[in-house]
C-alpha positions in Angstrom: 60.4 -27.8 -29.5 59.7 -29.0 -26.4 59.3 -25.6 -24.5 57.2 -24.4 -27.6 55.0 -27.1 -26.9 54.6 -26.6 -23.3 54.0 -23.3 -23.3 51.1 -23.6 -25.9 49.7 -26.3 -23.3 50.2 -24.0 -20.5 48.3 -21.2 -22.6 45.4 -24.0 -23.8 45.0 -24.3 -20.3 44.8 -20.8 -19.0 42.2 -19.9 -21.9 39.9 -23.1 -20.5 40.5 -22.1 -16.9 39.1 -18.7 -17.9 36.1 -19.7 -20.0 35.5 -22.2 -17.0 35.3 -19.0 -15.0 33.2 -17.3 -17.1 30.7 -19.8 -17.3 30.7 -19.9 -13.5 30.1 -16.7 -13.1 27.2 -16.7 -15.9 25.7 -19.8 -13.9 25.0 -17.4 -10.6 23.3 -14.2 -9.8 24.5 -11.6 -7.5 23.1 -8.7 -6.4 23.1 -6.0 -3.4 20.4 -5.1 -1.0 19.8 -1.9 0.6 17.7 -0.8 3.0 16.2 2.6 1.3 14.5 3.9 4.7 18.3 4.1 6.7 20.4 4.3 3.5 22.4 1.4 4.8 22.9 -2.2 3.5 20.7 -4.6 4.2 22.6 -7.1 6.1 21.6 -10.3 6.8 19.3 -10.5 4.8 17.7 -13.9 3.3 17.6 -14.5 -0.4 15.6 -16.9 -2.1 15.7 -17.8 -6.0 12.1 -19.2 -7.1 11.8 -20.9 -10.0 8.3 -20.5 -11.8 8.0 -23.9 -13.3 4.9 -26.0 -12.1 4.0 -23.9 -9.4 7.1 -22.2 -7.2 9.9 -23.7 -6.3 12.5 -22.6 -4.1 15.7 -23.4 -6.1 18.5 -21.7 -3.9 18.6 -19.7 -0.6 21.8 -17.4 0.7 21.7 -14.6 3.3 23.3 -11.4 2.5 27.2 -10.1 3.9 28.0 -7.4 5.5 27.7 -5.3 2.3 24.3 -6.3 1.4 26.0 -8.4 -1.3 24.8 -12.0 -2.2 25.4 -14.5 -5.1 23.0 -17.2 -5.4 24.1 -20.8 -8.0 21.7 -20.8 -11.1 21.2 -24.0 -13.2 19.5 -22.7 -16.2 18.2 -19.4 -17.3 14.8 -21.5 -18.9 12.3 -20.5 -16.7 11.5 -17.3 -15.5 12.1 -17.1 -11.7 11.5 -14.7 -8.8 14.0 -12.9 -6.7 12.8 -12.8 -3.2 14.3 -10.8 0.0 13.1 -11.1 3.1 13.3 -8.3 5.5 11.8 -7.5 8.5 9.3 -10.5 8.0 8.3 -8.6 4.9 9.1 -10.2 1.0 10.5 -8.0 -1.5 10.4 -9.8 -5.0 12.5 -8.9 -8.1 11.2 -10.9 -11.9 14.0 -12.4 -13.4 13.9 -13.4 -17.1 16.3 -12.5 -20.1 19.2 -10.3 -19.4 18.6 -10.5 -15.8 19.3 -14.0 -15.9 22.7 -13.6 -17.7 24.8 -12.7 -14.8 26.4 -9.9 -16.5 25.1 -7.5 -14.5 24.8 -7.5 -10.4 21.3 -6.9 -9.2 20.1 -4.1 -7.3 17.2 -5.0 -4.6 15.7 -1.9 -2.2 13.7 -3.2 1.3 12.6 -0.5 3.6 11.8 -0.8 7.9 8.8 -2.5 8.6 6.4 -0.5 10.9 3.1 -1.2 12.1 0.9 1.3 11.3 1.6 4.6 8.6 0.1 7.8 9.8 -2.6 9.7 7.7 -2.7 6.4 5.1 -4.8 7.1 2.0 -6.2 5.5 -0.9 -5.8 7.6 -4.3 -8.6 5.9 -6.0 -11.6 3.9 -5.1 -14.3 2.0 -7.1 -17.3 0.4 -6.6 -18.8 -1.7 -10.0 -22.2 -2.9 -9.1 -24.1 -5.1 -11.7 -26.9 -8.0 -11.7 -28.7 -10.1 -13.7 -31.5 -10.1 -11.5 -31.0 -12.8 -9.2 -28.0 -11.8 -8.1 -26.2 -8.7 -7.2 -22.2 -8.6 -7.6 -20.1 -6.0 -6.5 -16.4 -5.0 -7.3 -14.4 -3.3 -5.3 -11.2 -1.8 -6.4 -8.6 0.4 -4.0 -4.8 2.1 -4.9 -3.7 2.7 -1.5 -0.9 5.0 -2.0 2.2 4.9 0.6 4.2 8.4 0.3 5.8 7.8 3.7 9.2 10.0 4.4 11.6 8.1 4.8 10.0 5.1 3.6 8.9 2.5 5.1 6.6 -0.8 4.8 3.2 -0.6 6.7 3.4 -4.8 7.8 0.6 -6.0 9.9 -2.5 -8.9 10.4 -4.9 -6.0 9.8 -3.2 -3.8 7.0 -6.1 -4.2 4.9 -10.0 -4.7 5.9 -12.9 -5.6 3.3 -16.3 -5.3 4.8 -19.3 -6.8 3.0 -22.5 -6.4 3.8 -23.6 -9.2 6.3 -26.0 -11.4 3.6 -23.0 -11.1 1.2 -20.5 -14.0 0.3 -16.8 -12.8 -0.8 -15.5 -14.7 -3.6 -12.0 -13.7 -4.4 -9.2 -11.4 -3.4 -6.4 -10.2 -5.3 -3.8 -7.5 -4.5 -0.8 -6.3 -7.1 2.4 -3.8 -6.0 2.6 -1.0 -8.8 3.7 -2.6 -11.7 4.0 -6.2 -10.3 1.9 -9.3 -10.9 -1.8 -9.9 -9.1 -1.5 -12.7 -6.5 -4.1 -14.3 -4.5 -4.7 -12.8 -1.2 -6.4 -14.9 1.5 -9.0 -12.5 4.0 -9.4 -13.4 7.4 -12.7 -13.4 9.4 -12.6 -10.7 12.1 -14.2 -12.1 15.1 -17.5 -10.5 16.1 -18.0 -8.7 12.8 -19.6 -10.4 10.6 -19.2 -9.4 6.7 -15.5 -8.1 8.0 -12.3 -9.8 6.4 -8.5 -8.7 7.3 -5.9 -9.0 4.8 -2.4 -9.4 5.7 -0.9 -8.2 2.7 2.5 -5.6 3.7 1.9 -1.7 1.8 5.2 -1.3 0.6 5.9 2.4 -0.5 4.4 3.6 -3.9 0.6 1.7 -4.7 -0.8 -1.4 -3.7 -3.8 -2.2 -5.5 -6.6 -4.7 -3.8 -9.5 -6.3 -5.9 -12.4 -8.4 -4.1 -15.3 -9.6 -5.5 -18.4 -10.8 -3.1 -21.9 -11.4 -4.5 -25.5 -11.4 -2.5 -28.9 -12.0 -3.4 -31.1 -9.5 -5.3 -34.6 -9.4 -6.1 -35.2 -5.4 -6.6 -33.9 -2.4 -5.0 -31.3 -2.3 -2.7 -29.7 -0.1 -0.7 -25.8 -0.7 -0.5 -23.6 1.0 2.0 -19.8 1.1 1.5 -17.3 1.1 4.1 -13.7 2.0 3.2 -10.6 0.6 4.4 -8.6 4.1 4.1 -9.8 8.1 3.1 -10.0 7.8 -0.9 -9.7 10.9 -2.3 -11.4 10.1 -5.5 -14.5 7.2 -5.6 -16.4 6.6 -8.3 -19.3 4.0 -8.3 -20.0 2.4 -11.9 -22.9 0.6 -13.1 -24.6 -0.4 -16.5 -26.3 2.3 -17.8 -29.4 -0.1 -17.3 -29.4 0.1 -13.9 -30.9 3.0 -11.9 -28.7 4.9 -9.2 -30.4 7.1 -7.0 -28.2 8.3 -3.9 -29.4 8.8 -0.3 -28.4 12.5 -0.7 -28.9 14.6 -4.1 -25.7 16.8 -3.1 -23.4 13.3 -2.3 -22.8 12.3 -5.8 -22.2 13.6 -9.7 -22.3 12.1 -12.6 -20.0 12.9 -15.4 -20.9 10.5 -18.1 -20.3 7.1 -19.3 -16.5 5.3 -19.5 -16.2 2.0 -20.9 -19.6 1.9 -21.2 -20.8 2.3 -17.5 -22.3 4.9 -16.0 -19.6 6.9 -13.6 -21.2 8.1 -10.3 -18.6 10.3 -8.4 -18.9 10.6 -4.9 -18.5 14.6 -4.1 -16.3 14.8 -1.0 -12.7 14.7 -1.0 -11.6 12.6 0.2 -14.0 9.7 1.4 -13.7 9.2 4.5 -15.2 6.1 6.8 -17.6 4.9 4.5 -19.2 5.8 0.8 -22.8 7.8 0.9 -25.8 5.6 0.8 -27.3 4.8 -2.0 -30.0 2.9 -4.1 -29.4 0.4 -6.9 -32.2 -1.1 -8.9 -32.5 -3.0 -12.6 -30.3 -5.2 -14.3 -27.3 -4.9 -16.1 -23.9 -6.7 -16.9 -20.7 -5.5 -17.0 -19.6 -6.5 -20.5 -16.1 -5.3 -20.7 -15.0 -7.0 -17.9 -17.0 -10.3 -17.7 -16.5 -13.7 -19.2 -17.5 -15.0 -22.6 -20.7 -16.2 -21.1 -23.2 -13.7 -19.5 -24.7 -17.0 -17.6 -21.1 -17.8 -16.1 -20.5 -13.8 -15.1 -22.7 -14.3 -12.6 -22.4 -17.4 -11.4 -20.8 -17.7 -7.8 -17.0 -18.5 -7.3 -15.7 -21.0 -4.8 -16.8 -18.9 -1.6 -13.9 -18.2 0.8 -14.2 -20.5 3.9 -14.5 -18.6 6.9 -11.9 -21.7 8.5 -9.6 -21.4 5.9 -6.0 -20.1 7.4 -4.5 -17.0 6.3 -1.5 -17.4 4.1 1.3 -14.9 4.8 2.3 -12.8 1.5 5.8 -14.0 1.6 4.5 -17.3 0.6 1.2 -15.8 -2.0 1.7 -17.5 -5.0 1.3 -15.5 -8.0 -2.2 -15.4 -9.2 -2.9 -15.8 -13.3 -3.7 -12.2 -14.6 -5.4 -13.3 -17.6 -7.2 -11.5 -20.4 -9.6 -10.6 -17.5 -7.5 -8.7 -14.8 -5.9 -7.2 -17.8 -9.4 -5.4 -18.8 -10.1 -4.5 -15.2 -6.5 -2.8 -14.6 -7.0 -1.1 -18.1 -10.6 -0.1 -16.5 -9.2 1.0 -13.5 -6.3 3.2 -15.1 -9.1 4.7 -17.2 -11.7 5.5 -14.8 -8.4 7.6 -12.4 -7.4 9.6 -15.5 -11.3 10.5 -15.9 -11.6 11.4 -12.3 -8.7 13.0 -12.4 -9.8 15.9 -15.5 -13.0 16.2 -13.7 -11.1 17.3 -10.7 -9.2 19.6 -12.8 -12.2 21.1 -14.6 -13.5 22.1 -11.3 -10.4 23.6 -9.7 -10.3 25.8 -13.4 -13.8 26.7 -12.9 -13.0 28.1 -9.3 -10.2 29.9 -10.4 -12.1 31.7 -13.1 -14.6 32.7 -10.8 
């Protein structure tokens, strides 16, 4: 009776031991990183857990082995966090929320070599939204800077990105987003000598990095606005209300197709863009109602200007910005406006091919 009874104790304790196991290995993630420009694991490596709860906060930090392998302790699977590798002085961030959160399945996290400039770099779509209210002229600018590089790699550099404004103009606000990822606030910095110029420190990791700045200047009838790009953009498109007159500095350096989301589309002929957008005239007044706040009055009031003294903030420590209802409208606007551009350009090529 005896032995019966010790060996149910010794099997009570086994089954605990195990489920204490289990849990243990539910309470951690792990995961692999590898380097996708050599093929290798990433070794080395740091990895930082951030929980999004009241901001960021770093809730554990490892470094990866020799197999690019890393298990990181997690206290509870409540809040969504963020997954963030460091390589090469460049982030790499991973969402984690439901299933990812389980430990059930190890993660799988690609980096690539950081370099400092990518050869022949372009931008697959460009847009200009110009609107006023007649005191003020605002302009959006919005850029998908495409990175096809072979093998790839990360362009990583002070100057990856330029804005220039022109020189009367105050920039408001920056946000950039990776492909499918989450806008964060970007912070410019003042080129020295240049004045209306901004850098942006923000690394192009392959596939699309979007940018989004907003600057506003004063406006008391026609003006003349002259675009300068960061990259070639093989398709740009300026869009205003249908309210306001366009009249470009050459007849043959624009079309216009039509109206999308109720702007007007002006498409800029050559392909791509290259240096800086042909001239051109804007006069009237017109809002932007898809894309502006409740309040017509508030659309055009100024945001917080970005001090010129104001330090840049690396993107490995960018906190994510709030997309909101309205970066939502303007990524839907964006997307729409590319497949638009993208049947004109199709339309032509079928026309040349008939003839």
């Amino acid at each position: 009776m005896n032995i019966i009874s010790g060996i149910k104790s010794a099997l009570l304790l086994l089954v605990c031991g195990s489920c204490a196991l289990s849990a243990l290995a539910a309470d951690a993630i792990r995961g692999r990183v590898r380097n996708q420009t050599t093929g290798r694991a990433a070794a080395g490596d740091e990895v930082i857990l951030l929980r999004l709860q009241n901001g960021m906060e770093e809730e554990a930090r490892t470094r990866t082995d020799a197999e690019g392998g890393f298990s990181l302790p997690l206290l509870s699977a409540e809040a969504p966090r963020i997954l963030r590798v460091m390589h090469q002085g460049v982030n790499y961030d991973q969402s984690l929320n439901g299933t990812s959160l389980s430990g059930t399945a190890p993660l799988e996290i690609a980096v690539f070599d950081a370099v400092t400039r990518i050869r022949d770099l372009q931008g697959t779509l460009g847009i200009a939204q110009v609107e006023s209210d007649g005191a003020m002229l605002k302009v959006t600018e919005m850029y998908s800077i495409a990175n096809d590089s072979v093998p790839p790699v990360t362009q990583s550099g002070p100057h990856n990105f330029e804005i220039s404004i022109a020189p009367k103009a105050t920039l408001d606000s920056l946000v950039v987003k990776k492909g499918g990822g989450v806008w964060v606030n970007a912070v410019p910095v003042p080129i020295q000598g240049q004045q209306g110029r901004y850098a942006v420190d923000f690394p192009i990791r392959p596939g699309d990095t979007l940018f989004k700045y907003v600057y506003h200047l004063p406006y008391s009838g026609p003006s003349t606005v002259q675009l300068k790009l960061p990259y070639p953009i093989r398709n740009f498109a300026v869009m205003h209300p249908p309210s306001m007159s366009f009249k470009p500095s050459s007849a043959q350096a624009f079309t216009s197709p039509g109206i999308a989301q109720g702007l007007r589309v002006e498409q800029a002929v050559g392909k791509p863009v290259v240096r800086s957008v042909p001239a051109f005239e804007i006069s009237g007044i017109g809002l932007a109602a898809q894309i502006q706040p409740a309040s017509a009055s508030s659309a055009m009031a100024p945001a917080a200007a970005i001090a010129p003294s104001k330090p840049a903030t690396p993107a490995s420590v960018t906190l994510p910005a709030a997309p909101g209802p309205l970066e939502n409208r303007v990524w839907v606007l964006f997307s729409g406006i590319a497949a638009i551009l993208s049947a004109i350009a199709y339309a032509v090529w079928k026309r040349k091919r008939a003839v």
